[in-house]
N, C-alpha and C positions, 0 to 999 in steps of 0.2 A: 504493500500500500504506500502511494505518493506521499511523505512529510508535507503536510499543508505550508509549509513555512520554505523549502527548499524550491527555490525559484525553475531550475531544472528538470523538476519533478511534474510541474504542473502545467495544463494546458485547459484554456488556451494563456498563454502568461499572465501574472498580475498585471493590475492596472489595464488589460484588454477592455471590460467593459466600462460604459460610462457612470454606469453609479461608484464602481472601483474609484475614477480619476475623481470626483464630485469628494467624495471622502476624504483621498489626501492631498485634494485641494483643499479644503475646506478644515483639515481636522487642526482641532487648538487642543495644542499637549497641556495648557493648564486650565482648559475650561474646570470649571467646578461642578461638571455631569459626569456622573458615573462612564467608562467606557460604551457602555450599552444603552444609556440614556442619549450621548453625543452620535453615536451612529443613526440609534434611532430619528432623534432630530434633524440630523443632516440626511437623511434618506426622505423624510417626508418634505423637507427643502428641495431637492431632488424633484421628487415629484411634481412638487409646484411651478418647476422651471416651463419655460411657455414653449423653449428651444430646446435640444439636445446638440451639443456641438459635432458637425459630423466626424472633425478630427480626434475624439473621445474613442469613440469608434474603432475596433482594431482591423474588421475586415471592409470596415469604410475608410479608414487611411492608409489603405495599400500596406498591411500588416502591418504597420508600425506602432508600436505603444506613444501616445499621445504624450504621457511624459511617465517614466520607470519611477515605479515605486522601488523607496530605499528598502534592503533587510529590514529597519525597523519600523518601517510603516507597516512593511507583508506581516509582521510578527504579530503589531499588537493592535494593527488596524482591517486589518482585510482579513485574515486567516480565522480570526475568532469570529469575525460576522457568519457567517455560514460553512456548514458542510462542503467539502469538495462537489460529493454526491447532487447539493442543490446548487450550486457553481454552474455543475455542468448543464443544466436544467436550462438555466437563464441565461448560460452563454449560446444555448439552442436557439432557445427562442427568442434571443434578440438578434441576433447574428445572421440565423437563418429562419427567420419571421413565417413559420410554418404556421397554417392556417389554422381553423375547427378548434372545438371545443376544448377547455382543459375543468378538470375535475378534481373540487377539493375538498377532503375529507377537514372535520374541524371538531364532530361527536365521537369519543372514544369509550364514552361509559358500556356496560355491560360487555368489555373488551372481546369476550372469546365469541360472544355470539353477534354484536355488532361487525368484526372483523369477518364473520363467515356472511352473511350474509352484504357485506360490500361485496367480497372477493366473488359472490354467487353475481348480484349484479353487473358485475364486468367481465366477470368470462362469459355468462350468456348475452348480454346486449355488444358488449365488444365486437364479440366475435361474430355477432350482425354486421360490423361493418363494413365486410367483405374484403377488403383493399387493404387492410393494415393488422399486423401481427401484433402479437404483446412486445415482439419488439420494439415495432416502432410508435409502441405507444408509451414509451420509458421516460418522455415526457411533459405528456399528457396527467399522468395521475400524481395529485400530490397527498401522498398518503403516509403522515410521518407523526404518531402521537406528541413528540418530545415538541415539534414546532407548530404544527397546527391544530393544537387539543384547545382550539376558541369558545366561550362562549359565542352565541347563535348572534349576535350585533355585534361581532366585534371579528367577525369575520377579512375586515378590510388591512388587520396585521399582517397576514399573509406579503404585503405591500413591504411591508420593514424589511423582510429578508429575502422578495421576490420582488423588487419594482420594477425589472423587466416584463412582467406582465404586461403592461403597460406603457404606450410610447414607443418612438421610433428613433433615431438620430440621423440628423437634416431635414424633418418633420414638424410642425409645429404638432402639437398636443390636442387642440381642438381646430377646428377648423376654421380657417380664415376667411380672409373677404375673397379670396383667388378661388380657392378651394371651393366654395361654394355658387361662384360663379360661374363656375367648369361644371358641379354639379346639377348648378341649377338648367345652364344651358346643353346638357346631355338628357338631362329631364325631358325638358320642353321639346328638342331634337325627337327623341324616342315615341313623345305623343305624338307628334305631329305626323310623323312617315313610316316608323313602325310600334303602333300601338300594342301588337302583340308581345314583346319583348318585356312589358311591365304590364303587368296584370290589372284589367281592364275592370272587372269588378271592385278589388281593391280598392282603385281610384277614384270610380266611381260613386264609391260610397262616402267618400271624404269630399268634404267644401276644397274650393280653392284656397282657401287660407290655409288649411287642417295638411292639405297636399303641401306647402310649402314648409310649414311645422314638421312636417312628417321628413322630408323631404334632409332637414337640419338635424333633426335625429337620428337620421340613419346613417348620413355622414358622420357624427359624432364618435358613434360607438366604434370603438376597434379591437373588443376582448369580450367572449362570449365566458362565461367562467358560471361552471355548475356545481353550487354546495351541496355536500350529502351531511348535514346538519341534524342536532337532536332530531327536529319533527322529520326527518326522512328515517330516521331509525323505530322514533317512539311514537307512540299515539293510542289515546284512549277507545278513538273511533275506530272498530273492528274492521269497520268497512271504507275505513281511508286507502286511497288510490297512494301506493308507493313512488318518491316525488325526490327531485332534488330543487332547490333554489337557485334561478337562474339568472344571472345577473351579466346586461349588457351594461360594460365600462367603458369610457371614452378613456383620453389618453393619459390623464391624469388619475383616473380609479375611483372618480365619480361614476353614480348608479345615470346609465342613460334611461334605459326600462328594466322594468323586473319581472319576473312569469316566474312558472315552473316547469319541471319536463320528468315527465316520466323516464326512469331506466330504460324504455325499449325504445324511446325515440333520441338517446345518445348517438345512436348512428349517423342519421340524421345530419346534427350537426358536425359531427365529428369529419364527414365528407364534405362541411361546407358547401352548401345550397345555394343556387345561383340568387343573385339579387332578388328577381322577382319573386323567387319560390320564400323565401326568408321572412319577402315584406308581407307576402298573404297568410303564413304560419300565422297559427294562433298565440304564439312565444310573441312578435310583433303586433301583432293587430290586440291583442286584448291587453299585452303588457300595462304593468304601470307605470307611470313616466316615473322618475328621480325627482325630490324634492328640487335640487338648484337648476334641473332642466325644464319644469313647469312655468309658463307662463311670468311668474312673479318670483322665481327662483334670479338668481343673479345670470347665470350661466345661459338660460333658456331665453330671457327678454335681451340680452345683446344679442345673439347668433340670430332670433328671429328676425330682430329689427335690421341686420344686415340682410338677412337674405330677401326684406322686401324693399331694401335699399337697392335692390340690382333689377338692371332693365331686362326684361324677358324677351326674349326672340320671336315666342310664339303665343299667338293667342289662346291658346287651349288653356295656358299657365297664366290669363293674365296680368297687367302690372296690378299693384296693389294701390 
């Protein structure tokens, strides 16, 4: 087993990713926070950043570490943050920005029989998925009681020692006035010449405003992320439908909407379903929005009022 701390040992190098460089840029040897209280804080800083710098990046700067962390940053600032084992997780998924769902456990009470009954969940809906082994779904599952044994609100820690989940580098976080203008005129493109491509009932059933809300919400989200939480394990109700909580996050690990999903429709998402097929699921059309993405949320009333700040192409969409 690789020495976490032995810079030859590990790949892909320290300081590879950007939360890595954010840390020993950022770390103050005499703050007066516990080490793990200053991680903690400077990761959810981190988060908040609106940019990610592409040269952060190590297979966005033509493999180069953006700047080497010393022996004693690896020792007492990187190596004690996380596992190797979840390193390599999040040097996956940010690196190579592999699509579909990921899945995380956070209830560990009644261990022996919670534990059989996840693993019953995922070998049989898994292996619905047709196209992906348990190899390559190593990850996809984050199944680890020592770091995700959450109370059921408090699910968004996962963030502390995974804020690769979320965000890209040379990306903004949410979506800007460009982004949205490319979406909005790909929108309007698609009604006008090929209606079939975006699902016509859908649309139909939404006002023009509700279309352009919808519209900034779906560009929003970029992390589809399903909890298998107390009430997916427990319930008084005999006859409750077995469920995990599903939570669309944009780039910063804010809730876009929220649903649930059955075990058997993990496949589902897991192959990533084309646009249209996504926005008519019942996970999209019935979800809940996020408090800061509603209307009078902070998050929700800027991106709308930009997206009817833009001139529309087509009449089908039109201006506001």
């Amino acid at each position: 087993m690789a020495d976490p701390t032995d810079a030859a040992e590990v790949s892909p190098p320290w300081g590879s990713l950007p939360a890595e460089q954010f840390l020993i840029r950022n770390w103050d040897p005499v703050s007066s926070l516990t080490p793990d209280e200053q991680r903690r804080t400077l990761i959810r800083a981190f988060l908040a950043m609106e940019n990610v710098p592409t040269e952060w990046c190590l297979k966005a700067n033509n493999g180069n570490v953006s700047r080497v962390p010393t022996e004693s940053e690896v020792q007492f600032i990187l190596a004690p943050w996380r596992p190797l084992s979840l390193r390599n997780v999040a040097a996956y998924i940010w690196q190579d920005r592999p699509e579909g769902l990921i899945i995380l456990r956070t209830y560990y009470g009644n261990d022996e029989e919670a534990a059989a009954k996840f693993e019953e969940w995922l070998d049989r809906e898994m292996g619905n998925g047709g196209s992906e082994s348990e190899e390559d779904n190593w990850w996809r599952i984050l199944d680890d009681r020592e770091r995700f044994n959450f109370p059921d609100d408090q699910w968004h820690r996962v963030l502390d020692v995974l804020p690769e989940l979320v965000g890209y580098s040379g990306q903004p976080r949410l979506p800007n006035t460009e982004v949205l203008a490319k979406a909005r005129s790909m929108a309007d493109h698609l009604r006008s010449f090929h209606p079939n491509l975006i699902d016509e009932n859908y649309y139909d059933s939404l006002s023009q405003e509700n279309v352009l809300d919808d519209l900034v919400l779906y560009e929003a989200q970029q992390r589809w992320l399903a909890i298998a939480n107390r009430d997916s394990f427990e319930s008084e109700n005999e006859n409750k439908v077995d469920s995990f909580r599903l939570l669309m996050l944009d780039g910063h690990g804010n809730i876009v909407k929220e649903s649930d999903i059955w075990p058997e429709e993990i496949p589902m998402l897991v192959n990533s379903p084309q646009r249209g097929q996504f926005q008519d699921s019942r996970w999209w059309v019935d979800g809940v929005i996020g408090p800061r993405y509603k209307h009078d949320g902070d998050i929700g009333s800027a991106l709308f009022a930009a997206i009817r700040n833009i001139k529309s192409r087509s009449p089908i969409m039109g201006d506001s």
